[in-house]
KEBA-732416 format. One line per 10 residues: number of its first residue (from 1); for each residue y, x, z of C-alpha. Coordinates in steps of 0.001 Angstrom, whole numbers. Example, Ala and Ser with C-alpha at 12.3 -4.5 7.8 and 13.67 -1.06 7.14 Angstrom:
BEGIN
1) -4500,12300,7800 | -1060,13670,7140
END
This chain:
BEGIN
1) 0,0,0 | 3355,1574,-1065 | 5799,1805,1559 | 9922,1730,970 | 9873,5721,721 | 7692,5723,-1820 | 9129,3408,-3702 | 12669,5181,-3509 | 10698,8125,-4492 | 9206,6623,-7549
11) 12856,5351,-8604 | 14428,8995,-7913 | 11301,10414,-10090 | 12676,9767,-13323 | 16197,10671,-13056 | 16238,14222,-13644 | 14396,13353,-16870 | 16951,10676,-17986 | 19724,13792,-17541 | 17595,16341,-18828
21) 17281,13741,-22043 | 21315,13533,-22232 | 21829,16979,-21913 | 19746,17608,-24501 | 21601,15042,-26764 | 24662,16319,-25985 | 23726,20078,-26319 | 24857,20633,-30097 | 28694,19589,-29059 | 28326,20968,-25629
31) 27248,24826,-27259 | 30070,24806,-28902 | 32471,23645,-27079 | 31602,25699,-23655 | 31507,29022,-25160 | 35317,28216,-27371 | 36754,27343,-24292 | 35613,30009,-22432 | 36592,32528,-24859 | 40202,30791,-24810
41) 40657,30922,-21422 | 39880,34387,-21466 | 42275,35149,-23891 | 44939,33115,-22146 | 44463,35214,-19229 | 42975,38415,-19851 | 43996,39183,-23532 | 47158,40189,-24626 | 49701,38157,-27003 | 48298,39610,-29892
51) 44409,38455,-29330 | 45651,35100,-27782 | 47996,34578,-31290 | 44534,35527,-33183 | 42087,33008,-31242 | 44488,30498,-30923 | 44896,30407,-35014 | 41053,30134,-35032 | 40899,27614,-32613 | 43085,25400,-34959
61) 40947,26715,-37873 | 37979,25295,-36289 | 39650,21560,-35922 | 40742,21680,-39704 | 36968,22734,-40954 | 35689,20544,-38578 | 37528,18044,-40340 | 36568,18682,-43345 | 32923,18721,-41774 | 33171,14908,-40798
71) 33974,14149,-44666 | 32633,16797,-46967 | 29348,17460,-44356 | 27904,13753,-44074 | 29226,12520,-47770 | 28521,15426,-50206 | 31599,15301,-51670 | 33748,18056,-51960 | 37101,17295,-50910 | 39895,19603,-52399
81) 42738,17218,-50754 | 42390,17341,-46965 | 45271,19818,-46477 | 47034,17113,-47506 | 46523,15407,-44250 | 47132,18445,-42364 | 50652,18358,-44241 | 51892,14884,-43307 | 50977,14958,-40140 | 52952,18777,-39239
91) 56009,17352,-41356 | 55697,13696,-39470 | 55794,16023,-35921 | 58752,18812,-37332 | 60988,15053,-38129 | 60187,14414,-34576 | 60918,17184,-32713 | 62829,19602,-34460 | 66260,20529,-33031 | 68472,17625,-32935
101) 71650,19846,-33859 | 69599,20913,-37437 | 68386,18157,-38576 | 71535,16140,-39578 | 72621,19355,-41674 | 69347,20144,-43228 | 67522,17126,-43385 | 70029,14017,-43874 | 67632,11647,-45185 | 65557,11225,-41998
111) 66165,7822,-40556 | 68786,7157,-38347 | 66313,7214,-35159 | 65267,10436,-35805 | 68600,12301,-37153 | 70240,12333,-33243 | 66741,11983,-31481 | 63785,14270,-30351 | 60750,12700,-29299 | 58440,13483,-26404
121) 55604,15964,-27468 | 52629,14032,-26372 | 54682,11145,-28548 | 54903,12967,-31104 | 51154,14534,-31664 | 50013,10914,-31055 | 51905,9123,-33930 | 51944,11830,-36304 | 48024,12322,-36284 | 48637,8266,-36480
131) 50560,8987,-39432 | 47967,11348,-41111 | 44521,8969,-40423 | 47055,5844,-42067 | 47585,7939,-45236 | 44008,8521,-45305 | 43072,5235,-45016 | 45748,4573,-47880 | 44506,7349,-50076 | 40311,6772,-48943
141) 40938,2728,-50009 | 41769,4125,-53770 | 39407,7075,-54151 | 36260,6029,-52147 | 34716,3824,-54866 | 34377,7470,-57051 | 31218,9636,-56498 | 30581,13142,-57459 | 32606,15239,-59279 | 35185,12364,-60048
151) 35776,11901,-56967 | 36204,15783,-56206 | 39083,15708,-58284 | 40798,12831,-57064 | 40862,14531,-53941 | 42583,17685,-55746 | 45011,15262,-57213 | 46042,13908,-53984 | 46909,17302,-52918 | 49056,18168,-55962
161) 50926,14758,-55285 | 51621,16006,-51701 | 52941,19395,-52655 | 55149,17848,-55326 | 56803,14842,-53232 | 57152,17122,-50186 | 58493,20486,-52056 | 61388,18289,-54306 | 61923,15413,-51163 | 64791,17951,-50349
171) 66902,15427,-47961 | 63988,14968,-45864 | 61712,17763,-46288 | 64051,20810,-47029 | 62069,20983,-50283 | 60196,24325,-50785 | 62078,26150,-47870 | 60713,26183,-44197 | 61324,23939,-41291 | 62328,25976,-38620
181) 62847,25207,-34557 | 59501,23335,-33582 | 58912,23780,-29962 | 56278,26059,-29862 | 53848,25460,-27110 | 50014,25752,-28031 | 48184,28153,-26359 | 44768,29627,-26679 | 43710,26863,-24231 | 45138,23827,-25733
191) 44016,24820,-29033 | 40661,25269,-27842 | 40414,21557,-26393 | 41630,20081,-29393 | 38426,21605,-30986 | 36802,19969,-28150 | 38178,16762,-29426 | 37172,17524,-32941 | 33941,18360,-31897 | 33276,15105,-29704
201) 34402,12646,-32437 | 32568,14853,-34980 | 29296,14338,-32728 | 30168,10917,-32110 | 30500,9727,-35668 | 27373,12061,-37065 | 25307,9497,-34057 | 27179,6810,-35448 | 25471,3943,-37919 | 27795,5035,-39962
211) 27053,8288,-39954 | 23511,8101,-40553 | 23925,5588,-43223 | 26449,7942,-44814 | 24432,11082,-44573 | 21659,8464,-45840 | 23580,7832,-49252 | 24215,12046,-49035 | 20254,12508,-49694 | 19582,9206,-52068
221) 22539,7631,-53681 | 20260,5076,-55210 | 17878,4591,-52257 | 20774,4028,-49892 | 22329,1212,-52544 | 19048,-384,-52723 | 18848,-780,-49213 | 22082,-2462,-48808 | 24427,829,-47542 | 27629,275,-48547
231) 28900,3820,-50225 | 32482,2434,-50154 | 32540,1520,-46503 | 30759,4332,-45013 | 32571,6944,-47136 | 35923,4985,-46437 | 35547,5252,-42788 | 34338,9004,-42814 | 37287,9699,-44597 | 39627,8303,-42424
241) 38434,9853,-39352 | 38465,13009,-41191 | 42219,12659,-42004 | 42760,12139,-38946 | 41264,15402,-37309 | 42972,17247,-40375 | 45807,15669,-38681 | 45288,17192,-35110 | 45043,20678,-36632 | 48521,20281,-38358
251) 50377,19151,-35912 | 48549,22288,-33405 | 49450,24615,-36814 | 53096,23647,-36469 | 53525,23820,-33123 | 51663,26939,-32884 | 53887,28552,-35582 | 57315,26712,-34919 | 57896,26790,-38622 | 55970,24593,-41671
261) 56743,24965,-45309 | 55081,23073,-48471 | 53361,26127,-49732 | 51442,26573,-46106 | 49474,23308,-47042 | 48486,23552,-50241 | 46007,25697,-52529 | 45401,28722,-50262 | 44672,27131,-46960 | 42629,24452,-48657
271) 40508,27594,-49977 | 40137,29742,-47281 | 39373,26298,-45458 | 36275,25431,-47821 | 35098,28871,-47712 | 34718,28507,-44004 | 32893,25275,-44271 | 30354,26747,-47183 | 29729,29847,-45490 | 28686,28591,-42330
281) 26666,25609,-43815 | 28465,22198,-44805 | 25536,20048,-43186 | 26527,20937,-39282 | 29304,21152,-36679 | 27718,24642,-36098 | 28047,25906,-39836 | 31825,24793,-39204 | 32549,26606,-36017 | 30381,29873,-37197
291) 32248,29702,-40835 | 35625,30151,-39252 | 34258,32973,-36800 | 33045,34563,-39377 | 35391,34099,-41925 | 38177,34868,-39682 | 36545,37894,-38231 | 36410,39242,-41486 | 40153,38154,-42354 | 41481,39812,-39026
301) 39143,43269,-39517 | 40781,44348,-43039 | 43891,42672,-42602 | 44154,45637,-39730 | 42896,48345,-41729 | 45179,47662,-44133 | 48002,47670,-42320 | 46326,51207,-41353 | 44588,52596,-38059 | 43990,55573,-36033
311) 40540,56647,-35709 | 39974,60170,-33700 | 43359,60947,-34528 | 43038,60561,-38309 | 45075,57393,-40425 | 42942,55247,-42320 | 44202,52527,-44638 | 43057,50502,-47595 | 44683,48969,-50525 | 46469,45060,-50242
321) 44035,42676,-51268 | 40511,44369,-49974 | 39656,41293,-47598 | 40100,38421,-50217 | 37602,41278,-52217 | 35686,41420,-49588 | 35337,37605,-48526 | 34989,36708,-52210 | 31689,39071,-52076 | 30606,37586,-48749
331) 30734,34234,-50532 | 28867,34617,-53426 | 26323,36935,-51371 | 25358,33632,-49069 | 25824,31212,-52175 | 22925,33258,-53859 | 20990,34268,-50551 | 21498,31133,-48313 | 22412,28523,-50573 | 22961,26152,-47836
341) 25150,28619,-45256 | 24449,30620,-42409 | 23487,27941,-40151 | 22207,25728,-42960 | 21810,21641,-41725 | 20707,22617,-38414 | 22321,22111,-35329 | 22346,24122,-31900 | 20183,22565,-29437 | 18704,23722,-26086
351) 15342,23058,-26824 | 15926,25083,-29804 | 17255,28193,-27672 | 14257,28145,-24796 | 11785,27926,-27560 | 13057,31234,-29132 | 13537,32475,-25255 | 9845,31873,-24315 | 8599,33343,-27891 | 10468,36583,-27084
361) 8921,36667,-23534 | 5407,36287,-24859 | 3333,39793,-25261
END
């Protein structure tokens, strides 16, 4: 006959199985998010200005190719025109906040609210990436009912229309010249939870139906009509969320920098943006995250030897132009080796990592 302790028992029994079970579900957003942090936080404190300035830019890196992740990762789609996004929303936050004293000489054509006005930060970030995920949502309602290469370069045409409204809108955008006086306030920290956040709503929406019906239509485009996925919907949706994540990591770029201009969202960072995503593997938040480490490892490495070092007392330099060289042969090196990217469609998992940890322990 059971008795009250045993029954409390037998109810306690199967808890640390139910959070073993969520860990484990939540261990290919949680290894990459613990170890970013932790590096910014180091950086914050221990490193210097110089390595915080370098993680912090890869930090925002990692929300834009996560971005493109959400879209490009579950759709199969190439997507030249996410920068795009990443451009409203940094222009939507300088009209905001830029110094109230510059903006009636340099940028007349703002509203009247805005001309005399700044607007809180947190305000600001908030309705600008509101800004970005509506233009998506404008821009995904046209363009989502294309598939394949069609609908790669729609994308690229969106981004040309940016770049031309923005660079000749000269009353509200200062045309091609920069916007200058953004407060400049992300860290190494803050730029390291808003991968967090891009992260979590990446996980969230991979979990999602939508998600799975997306990635679904990814594999079998006819399959996935014949059993009643909507393409339009799911892709429509995916797009918009991505816009709106591209929209985080502009408004951290320009508040990071202090300064936007037209030409810093447009052909080069959407580039140097999809090489990220294909070297570390389109199909997984961890192909994103390693792309940009990678990537930007490589960037930051020759961008210093060319600029020239001292090594045991001897000056080393190389020519202007070695690390797009260089990354161009990294590129087509994976392309031909590891088609699918470093990490390919897998994901990090704990499972995964004591599996490999008990294999190396055996004899």
């Amino acid at each position: 006959m059971s008795t009250p302790q045993n029954a409390v028992r037998s109810d306690a029994g199967p808890k640390p199985d139910a959070a073993g079970s969520m860990l484990s579900a939540w261990s290919p957003m949680l290894l990459l998010a613990i170890p970013l942090l932790a590096v910014a936080f180091l950086a914050h404190d221990v490193g210097g200005p110089q390595v915080e300035s370098i993680v912090t830019l890869a930090l925002i890196r990692i929300v834009a190719v996560v971005g493109l992740y959400i879209f490009i990762g579950n759709s199969g789609i190439i997507s030249f025109g996410h920068i795009a996004f990443m451009g409203v929303a940094a222009y939507a936050t300088a009209w905001q906040t830029c110094c109230e004293m510059l903006k009636p000489m340099v940028m007349p054509g703002l509203p009247g609210f805005l001309l005399g006005h700044s607007v809180p930060i947190w305000l600001s970030g908030a309705t600008s990436v509101g800004t970005a995920t509506l233009a998506a949502l404008v821009v995904g309602l046209v363009l989502m009912r294309l598939s394949g290469l069609a609908a790669s370069i729609s994308t690229l045409a969106i981004l040309f229309i940016f770049h031309t409204i923005y660079s000749n809108w000269d009353s509200v955008t200062m045309g091609t010249a920069s916007v200058v006086g953004l407060p400049e306030f992300v860290t190494a920290p803050l730029a390291a939870a808003g991968a967090t956040l891009a992260l979590l709503i990446a996980f969230l929406y991979q979990r999602s139906r939508w998600g799975l019906l997306l990635r679904a239509s990814r594999e079998d485009e006819v399959a996935a009509k014949a059993s009643g996925v909507s393409l339009y919907v799911s892709r429509l949706i995916a797009f918009t969320i991505s816009g709106a994540v591209m929209g985080l990591a502009g408004v951290l770029q320009a508040h990071f920098l202090g300064s936007i201009s037209t030409d810093a969202f447009f052909l080069d960072l959407t580039f140097i943006t999809l090489a990220m995503l294909i070297v570390g593997g389109t199909r997984s938040m961890a192909g994103a995250v390693v792309g940009v480490v990678v990537v930007q490892g490589i960037t930051e490495i020759f961008r210093a030897l060319e600029g020239g070092v001292t090594l045991a007392g001897t000056s080393v330099s190389i020519p202007s132009g070695v690390q797009e060289l260089v990354l161009a042969g990294a590129m087509l090196s994976i392309l031909i080796y590891r088609s699918d990217g470093l990490i390919g469609g897998r994901e990090l998992s704990i499972e995964n990592l004591l599996r490999k940890m008990r294999g190396q322990q055996k004899p």
